[in-house]
C-alpha positions in Angstrom: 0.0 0.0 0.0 1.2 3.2 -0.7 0.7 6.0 1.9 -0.7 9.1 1.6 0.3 12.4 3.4 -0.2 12.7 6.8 -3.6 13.9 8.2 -5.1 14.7 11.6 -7.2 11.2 10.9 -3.4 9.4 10.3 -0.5 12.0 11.6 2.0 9.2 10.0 -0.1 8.9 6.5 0.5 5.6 6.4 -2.2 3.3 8.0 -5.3 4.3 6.8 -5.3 3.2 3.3 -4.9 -0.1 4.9 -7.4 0.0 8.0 -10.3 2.2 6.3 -11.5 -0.6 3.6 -11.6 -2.8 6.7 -13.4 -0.3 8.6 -16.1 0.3 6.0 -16.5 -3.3 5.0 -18.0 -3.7 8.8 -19.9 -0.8 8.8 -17.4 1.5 10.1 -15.4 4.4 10.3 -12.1 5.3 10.6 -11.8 8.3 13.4 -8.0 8.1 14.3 -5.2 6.1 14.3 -2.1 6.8 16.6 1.5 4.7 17.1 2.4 5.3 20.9 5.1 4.4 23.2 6.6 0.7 23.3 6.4 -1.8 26.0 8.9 -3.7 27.3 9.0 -6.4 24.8 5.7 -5.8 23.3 6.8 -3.3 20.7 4.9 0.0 19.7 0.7 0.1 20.2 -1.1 0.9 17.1 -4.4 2.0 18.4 -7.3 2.7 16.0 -10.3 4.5 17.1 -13.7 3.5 14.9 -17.2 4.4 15.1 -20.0 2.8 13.2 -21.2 4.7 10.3 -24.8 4.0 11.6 -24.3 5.4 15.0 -25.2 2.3 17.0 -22.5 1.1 19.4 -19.6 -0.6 18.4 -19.5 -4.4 19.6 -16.3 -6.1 21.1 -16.8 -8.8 18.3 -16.6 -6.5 15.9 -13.4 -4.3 16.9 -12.1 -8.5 17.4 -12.8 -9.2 13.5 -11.6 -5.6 12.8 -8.4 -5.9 15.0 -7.6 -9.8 13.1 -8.2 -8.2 9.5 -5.8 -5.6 10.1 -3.3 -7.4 12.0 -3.0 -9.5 9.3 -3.1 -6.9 6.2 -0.7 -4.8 8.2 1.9 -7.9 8.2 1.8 -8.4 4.7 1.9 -4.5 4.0 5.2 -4.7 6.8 3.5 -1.5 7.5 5.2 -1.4 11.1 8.7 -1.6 9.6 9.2 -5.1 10.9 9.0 -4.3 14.8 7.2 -5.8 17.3 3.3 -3.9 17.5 0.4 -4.1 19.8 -2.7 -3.6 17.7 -6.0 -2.0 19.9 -8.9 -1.8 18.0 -11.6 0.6 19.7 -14.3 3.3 20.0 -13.6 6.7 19.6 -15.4 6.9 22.8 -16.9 10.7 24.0 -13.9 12.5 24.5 -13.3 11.9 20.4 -11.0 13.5 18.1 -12.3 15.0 16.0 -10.4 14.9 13.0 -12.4 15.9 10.0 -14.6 19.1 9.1 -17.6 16.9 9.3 -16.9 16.2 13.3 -17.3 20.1 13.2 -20.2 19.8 11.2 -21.9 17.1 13.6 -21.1 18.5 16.8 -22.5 21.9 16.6 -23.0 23.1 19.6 -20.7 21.4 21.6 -17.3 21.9 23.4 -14.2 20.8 21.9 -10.4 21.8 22.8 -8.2 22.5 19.6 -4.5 23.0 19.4 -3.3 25.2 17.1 -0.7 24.2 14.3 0.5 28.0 14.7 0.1 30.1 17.7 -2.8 32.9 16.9 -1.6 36.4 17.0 -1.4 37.2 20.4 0.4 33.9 20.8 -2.2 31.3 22.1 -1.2 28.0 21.0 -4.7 25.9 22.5 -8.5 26.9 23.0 -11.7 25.4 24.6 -14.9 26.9 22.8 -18.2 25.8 21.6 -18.5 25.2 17.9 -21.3 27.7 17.0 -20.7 27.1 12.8 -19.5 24.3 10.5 -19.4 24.6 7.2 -17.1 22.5 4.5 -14.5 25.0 4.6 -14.1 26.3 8.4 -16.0 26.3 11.8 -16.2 29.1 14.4 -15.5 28.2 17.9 -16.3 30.7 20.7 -14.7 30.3 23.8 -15.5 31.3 27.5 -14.5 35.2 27.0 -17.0 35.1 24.0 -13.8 35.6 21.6 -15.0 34.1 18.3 -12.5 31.9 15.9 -13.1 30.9 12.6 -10.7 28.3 11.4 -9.9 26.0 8.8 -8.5 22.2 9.8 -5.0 23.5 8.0 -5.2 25.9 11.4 -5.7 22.3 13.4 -2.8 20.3 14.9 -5.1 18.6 17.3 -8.8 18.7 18.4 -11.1 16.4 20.6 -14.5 16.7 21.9 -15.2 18.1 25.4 -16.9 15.2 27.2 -19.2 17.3 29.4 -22.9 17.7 31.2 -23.7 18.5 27.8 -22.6 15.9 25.8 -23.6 13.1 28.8 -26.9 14.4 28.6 -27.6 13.8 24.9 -25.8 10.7 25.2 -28.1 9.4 28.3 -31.5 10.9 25.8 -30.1 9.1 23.1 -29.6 12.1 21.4 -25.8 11.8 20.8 -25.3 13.0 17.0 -25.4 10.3 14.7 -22.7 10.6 12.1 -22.8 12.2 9.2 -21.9 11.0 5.2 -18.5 13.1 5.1 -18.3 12.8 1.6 -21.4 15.5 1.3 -19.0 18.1 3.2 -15.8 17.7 0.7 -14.9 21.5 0.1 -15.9 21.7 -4.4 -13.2 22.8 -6.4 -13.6 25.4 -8.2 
């Protein structure tokens, strides 16, 4: 497989075009992959976040089918260099991150906590702000002085989803935003 540039979805650019035909062929999503730190003798941790595209819960069965799928594709691809790896297959859970203009778009009206690729002007490097307007170009966040952002993901080196009273509340209504079809929000070329 031939990887593609790095994104916030896959910072390394090189595991997604191997775990998101997986993904999709059960129903899901890829939200984020991450390498972290090794283990004595276990090697690096790949963990994959998912989510199903129809909102219902992800299972344990099928992060297991997910998880053997990948493990194996990512053996033949040699995509972890030939180390040792620890795969964990898993939800994106509440405190997501959100790593795609259409997690701005589906969680309007919610907290989120975004690091900066640049500090802003007057040198602020992170914020915590509720998204008040997604589009497929940019979102607005405000934040707790009412200061109002508009930014693009280029602007984003990180984001994730505030998991607070808010957000519990819709989950425990089963009104916790169902997601969305992301190709709809692709910015047009023109």
């Amino acid at each position: 497989m031939e990887a593609r540039r790095p994104t916030l979805q896959d910072p390394e650019g090189r595991f997604a075009p191997i775990i998101e035909p997986v993904a999709l062929a059960h129903g899901c999503r890829l939200v984020h992959v991450r390498v972290g730190g090794s283990q004595a003798g276990k090697g690096n941790a790949l963990e994959v976040f998912l989510e199903r595209n129809d909102g219902t819960p992800l299972t344990m069965d099928t992060c297991s089918q997910i998880s053997r799928e990948v493990s194996a594709l990512l053996d033949v691809e040699d995509a972890m260099k030939g180390g040792a790896y620890r795969l964990e297959v898993g939800s994106a859970g509440l405190d997501r991150p959100m790593t795609h203009i259409a997690d701005f778009i589906r969680f309007k009206g919610y907290d989120v906590k975004i690091e900066f690729r640049r500090p802003l002007a007057d040198g602020q490097k992170k914020i915590r702000g509720t998204i008040t307007d997604a589009n497929a170009e940019s979102f607005t966040i405000v934040d707790d002085n009412k200061r109002s952002f508009t930014l693009g993901m280029g602007d984003v080196a990180a984001a994730r989803l505030v998991a607070d009273d808010a957000l519990l509340n819709a989950v425990q209504k089963g009104q916790f935003p169902k997601p969305i079809n992301i190709d709809e929000y692709q910015p047009t070329k023109g």
